[in-house]
Every structure is written in C-alpha cells, then in structure tokens.
C-alpha positions as CSV (number, residue, x, y, z in Angstrom):
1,X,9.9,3.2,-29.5
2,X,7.0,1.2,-29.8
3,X,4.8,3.0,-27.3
4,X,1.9,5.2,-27.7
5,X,2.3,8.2,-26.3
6,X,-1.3,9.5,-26.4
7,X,-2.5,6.4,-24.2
8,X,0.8,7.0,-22.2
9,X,-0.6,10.8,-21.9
10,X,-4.1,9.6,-20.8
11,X,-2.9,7.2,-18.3
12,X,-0.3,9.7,-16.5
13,X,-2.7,12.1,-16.7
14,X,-5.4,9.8,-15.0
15,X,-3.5,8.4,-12.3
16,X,-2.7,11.8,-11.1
17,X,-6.0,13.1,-11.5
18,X,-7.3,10.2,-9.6
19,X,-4.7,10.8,-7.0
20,X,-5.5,14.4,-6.4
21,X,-9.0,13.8,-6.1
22,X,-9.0,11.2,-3.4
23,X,-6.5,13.4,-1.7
24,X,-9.4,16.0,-1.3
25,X,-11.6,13.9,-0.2
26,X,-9.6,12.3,2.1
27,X,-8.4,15.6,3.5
28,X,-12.1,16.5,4.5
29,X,-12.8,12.7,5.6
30,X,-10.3,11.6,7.7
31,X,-9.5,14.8,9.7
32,X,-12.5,14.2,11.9
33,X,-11.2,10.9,12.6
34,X,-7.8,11.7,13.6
35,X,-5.6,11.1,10.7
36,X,-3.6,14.2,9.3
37,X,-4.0,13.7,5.3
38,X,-0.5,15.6,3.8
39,X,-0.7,17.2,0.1
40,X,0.6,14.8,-2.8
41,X,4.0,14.7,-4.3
42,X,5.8,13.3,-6.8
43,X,7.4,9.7,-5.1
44,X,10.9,8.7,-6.9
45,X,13.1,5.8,-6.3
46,X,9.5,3.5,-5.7
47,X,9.4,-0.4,-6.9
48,X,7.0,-1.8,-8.7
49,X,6.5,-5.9,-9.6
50,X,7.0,-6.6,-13.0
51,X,8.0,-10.1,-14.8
52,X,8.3,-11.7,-11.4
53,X,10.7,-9.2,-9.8
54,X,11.2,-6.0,-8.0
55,X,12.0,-3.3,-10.7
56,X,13.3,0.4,-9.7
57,X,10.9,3.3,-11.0
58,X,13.2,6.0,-12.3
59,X,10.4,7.9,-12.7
60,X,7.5,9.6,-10.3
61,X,4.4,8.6,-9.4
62,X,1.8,10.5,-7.4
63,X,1.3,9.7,-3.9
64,X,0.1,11.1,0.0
65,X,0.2,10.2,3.5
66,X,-2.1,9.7,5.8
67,X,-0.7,10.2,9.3
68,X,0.1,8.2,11.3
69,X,1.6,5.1,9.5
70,X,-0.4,5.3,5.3
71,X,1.1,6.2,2.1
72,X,-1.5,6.3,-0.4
73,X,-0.6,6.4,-4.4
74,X,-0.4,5.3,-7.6
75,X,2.4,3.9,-9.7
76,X,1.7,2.4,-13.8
77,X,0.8,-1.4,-11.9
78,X,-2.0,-0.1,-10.1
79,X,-3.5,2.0,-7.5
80,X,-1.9,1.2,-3.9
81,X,-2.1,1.8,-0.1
82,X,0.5,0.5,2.5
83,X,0.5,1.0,5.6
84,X,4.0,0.5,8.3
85,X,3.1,-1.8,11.2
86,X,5.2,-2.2,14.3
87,X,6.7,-6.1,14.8
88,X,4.8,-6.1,17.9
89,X,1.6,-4.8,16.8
90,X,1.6,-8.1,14.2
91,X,-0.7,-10.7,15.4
92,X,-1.9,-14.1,13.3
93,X,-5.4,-12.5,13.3
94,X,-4.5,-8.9,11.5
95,X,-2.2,-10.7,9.0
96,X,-5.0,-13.4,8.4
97,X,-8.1,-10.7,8.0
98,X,-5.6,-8.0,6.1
99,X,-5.3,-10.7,3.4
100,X,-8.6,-12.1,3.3
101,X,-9.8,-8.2,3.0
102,X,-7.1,-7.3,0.5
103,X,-5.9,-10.4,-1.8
104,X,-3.6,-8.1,-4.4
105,X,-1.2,-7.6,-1.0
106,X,2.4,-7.8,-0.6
107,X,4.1,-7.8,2.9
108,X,7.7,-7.0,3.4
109,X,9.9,-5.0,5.5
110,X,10.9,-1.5,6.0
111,X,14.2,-2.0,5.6
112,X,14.8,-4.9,3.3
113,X,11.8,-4.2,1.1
114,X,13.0,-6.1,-1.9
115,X,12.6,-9.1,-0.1
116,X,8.8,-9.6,0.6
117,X,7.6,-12.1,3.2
118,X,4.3,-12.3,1.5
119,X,3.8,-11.5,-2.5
120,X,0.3,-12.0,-3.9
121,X,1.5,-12.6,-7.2
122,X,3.8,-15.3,-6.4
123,X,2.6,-16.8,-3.0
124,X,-1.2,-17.7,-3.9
125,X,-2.5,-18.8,-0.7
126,X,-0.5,-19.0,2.1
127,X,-1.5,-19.6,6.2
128,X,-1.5,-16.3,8.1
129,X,0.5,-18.9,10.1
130,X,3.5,-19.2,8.1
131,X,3.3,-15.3,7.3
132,X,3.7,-14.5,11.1
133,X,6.6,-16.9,11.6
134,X,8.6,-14.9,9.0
135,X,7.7,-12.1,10.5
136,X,8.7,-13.4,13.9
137,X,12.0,-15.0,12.2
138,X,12.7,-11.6,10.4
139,X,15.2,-9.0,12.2
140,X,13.1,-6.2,10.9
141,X,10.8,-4.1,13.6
142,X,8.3,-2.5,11.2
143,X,6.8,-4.0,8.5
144,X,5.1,-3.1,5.2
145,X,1.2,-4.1,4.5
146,X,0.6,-3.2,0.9
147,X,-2.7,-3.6,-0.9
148,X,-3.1,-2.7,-4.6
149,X,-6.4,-2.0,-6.0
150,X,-8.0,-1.8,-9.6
151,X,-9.1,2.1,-9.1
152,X,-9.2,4.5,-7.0
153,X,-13.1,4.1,-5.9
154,X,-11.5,0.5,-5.0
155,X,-8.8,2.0,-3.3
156,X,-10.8,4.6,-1.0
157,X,-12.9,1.6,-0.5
158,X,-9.9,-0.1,0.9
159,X,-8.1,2.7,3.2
160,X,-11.7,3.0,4.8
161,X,-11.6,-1.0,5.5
162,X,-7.7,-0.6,6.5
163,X,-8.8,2.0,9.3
164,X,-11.2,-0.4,10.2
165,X,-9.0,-2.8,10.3
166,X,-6.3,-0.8,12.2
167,X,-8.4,0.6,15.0
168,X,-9.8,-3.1,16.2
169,X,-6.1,-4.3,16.2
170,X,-5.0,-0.9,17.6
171,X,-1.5,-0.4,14.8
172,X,-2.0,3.6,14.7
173,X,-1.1,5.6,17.2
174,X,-4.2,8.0,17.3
C-alpha cells in the first residue's frame, strides 16, 4: 500500500485530539459572547483540494459548530473554519479584510460548492472587486468563507479574528 500506517495513526489521532480540545475551550469561551458551541462529530461526504481539484472524502473528519453560521474542523489538508454569509450581508470591504486576514481562503457557495468563486491555491491575488461581482453575478444567497490554517493554535487564533470580523460587518445574527 505504500502508506505508513503509524504516521497515519499519529496524524488521525492528532487532528482529533486537536479538534476536541479547541471544542472545550471554545465551549467555555464563546458562550459568554453569544455563540452556542455544539459537541464534535464525525463530518462525511466533506471535499478537500487536492491536485488542483475538488476531491470527495469518503471518510470522516472531526468537526463542530459554532452557532450561528461556523463550522469549525479538521480534514488530512489542514485545520479549517468557514463560516455561511448571507448575499446581502457581502460587502467589498468584508470580502477585501476576510482575505487580507486569512490568505489560505476559499469562497464558494452553499449550494454549488464545487465551484469556488475565490480559491487561494489557484487565484493568487485577486481584487475584492472582482470577488464581489461574482458574488453579485452568482444565483446563490449564502455563501461560504473558508479559511484553513496550519494548527489549531492558528485556527483559534482565526475564529477569534473571524468574530471580530463578523460583529463590525454585522453577518451573525446574535
């Protein structure tokens, strides 16, 4: 097979740790501030972008929400939040700050997913402007803001900037 299954071991085993960890902390965090933080669970049926495409996971990973509006996980790529934003609540100014906060992103919609309007991997640097107009163009009304991070230190890091983020341009409904 090729594959080590020790390492393999390590790695499932430390994504899910990781997972569960910030999940308690988040639980006794975030409930002050509004947000309901629900227990993890095994995600199937997720995507992940490998080789320059969209590849099904047939697998699980471990992931949470964060209510209203955050999934919080982690799949083999890396550790991820994303976070479903209303077509209306999009402006040039969240799309331009979400990126320059979180370069690994990918935007995309909630129904279409496979077809991403923004894909850090493939776009490089792209305008905020041309961003909105797809988003404006697009028939979808919520869309998918999806940042990936290197751990999970990074990616508590991140979900504290997102809130941030989401209060000043008000996108949860607290």
């Amino acid at each position: 097979m090729g594959v080590n299954v020790g390492e393999m071991h390590e790695f499932l085993n430390r994504i899910w740790t990781d997972i569960f960890t910030l999940n308690d902390e988040l639980k006794k965090e975030l409930g002050p501030l509004g947000f309901k933080v629900e227990d993890v669970e095994e995600v199937f049926g997720a995507y992940i972008f490998l080789n320059g495409e969209w590849r099904q996971m047939s697998y699980p990973h471990p992931a949470f929400e964060i209510k209203p509006g955050i999934e919080v996980g982690a799949t083999p790529e890396s550790y991820y939040f994303v976070v479903a934003v209303p077509k209306e609540k999009v402006s040039e100014n969240f799309v331009g700050l979400f990126l320059e906060i979180f370069p690994r992103s990918f935007i995309y919609g909630s129904e279409n997913f496979l077809n991403d309007l923004y894909n850090w991997r493939r776009d490089g640097r792209v305008s905020p402007t041309e961003i909105l107009k797809k988003i404006e163009e697009s028939e979808e009304r919520v869309f998918q803001f999806e940042a990936n991070f290197g751990s999970a230190k990074a990616l508590k890091q991140g979900i504290m900037r997102l809130i941030d983020l989401g209060k000043r341009f008000e996108i949860f409904d607290l």
